[in-house]
Every structure is written in structure tokens, then in C-alpha cells.
C-alpha positions, -999 to +999 in steps of 0.1 A: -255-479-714-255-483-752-280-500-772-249-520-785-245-529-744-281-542-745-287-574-731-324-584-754-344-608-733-363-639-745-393-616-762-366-593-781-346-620-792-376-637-805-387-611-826-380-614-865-370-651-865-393-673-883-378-705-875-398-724-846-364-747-830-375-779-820-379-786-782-357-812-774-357-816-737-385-828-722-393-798-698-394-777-728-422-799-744-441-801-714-440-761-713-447-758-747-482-778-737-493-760-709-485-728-722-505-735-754-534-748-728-530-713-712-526-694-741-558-708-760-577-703-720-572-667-716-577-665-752-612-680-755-618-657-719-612-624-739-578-623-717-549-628-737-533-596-751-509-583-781-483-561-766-493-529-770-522-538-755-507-549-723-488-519-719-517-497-720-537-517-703-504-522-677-518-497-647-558-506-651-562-541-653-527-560-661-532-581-634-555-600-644-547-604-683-518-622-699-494-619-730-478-644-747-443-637-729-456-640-696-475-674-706-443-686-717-420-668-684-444-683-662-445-720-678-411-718-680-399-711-644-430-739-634-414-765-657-375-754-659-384-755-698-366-730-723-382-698-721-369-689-759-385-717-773-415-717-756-424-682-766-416-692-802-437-722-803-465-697-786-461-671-814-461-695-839-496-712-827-511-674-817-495-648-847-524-622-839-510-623-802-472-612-815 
């Protein structure tokens, strides 16, 4: 398979677009919250990670530490919310976390 074939998933297709989109549904809000509640918990822990930090820390101790993306994946199946604009609004409110 091509690049071109690529199907880019919710933290690709975030990437590059400044543009927060307004959550208009109400699942999406209520995701938006609680991942922003999560985000800023694991944060204040020491347990939220950038990235490249998750993948080296994938094998050691991944379990146990969260990124943005899954904060927002896991909000999002709990809620039925959007997971694209929850991990927008989460990258907007944590840029050191992107």
C-alpha cells in the first residue's frame, strides 16, 4: 500500500490544522470536558506524555501513562463524542503535549 492509499487517523489528521471546530453535539462537549479533566490529572501526576515519549516509553511503562490521543479515543468511545474534535480541543488546551 501507497502512502497516497493511507487512511490518516484522528491524530494524523489533526496535525498542522490550527482551527479548533466547535463541538456542536452534545456528546462531543461532554467529551471535550472529561478529557480536559483527564488530561490536566495525569498531567499534574507526572503522567501525561508528548508522543515521542510514549513510544519510547511504549514497552516499559505505557500502561500506566497516557497521551493526548488516547485521552481523547478513550472519552470518545465512553461518550460517543467526536474523536477529531476532541483531540483538537485537547491540543489546543495542552500545546506542550502535541
Amino acid at each position: 500500500m501507497s502512502m497516497h492509499d493511507h487512511k490518516r487517523d484522528a491524530w494524523h489528521r489533526s496535525l498542522g490544522e490550527a482551527a479548533v471546530p466547535e463541538a456542536h453535539d452534545p456528546a462531543t462537549r461532554r467529551a471535550i470536558e472529561q478529557a480536559g479533566s483527564l488530561a490536566k490529572e495525569f498531567h499534574d501526576r507526572g503522567r501525561l506524555l508528548k508522543p515521542f515519549e510514549a513510544m519510547a516509553v511504549a514497552c516499559k511503562d505505557g500502561h500506566s501513562t497516557e497521551t493526548l490521543y488516547s485521552l481523547a479515543r478513550t472519552t470518545a468511545f465512553a461518550t460517543g463524542g467526536d474523536i477529531d474534535t476532541i483531540l483538537k480541543h485537547l491540543e489546543h488546551s495542552w500545546p506542550d503535549f502535541v
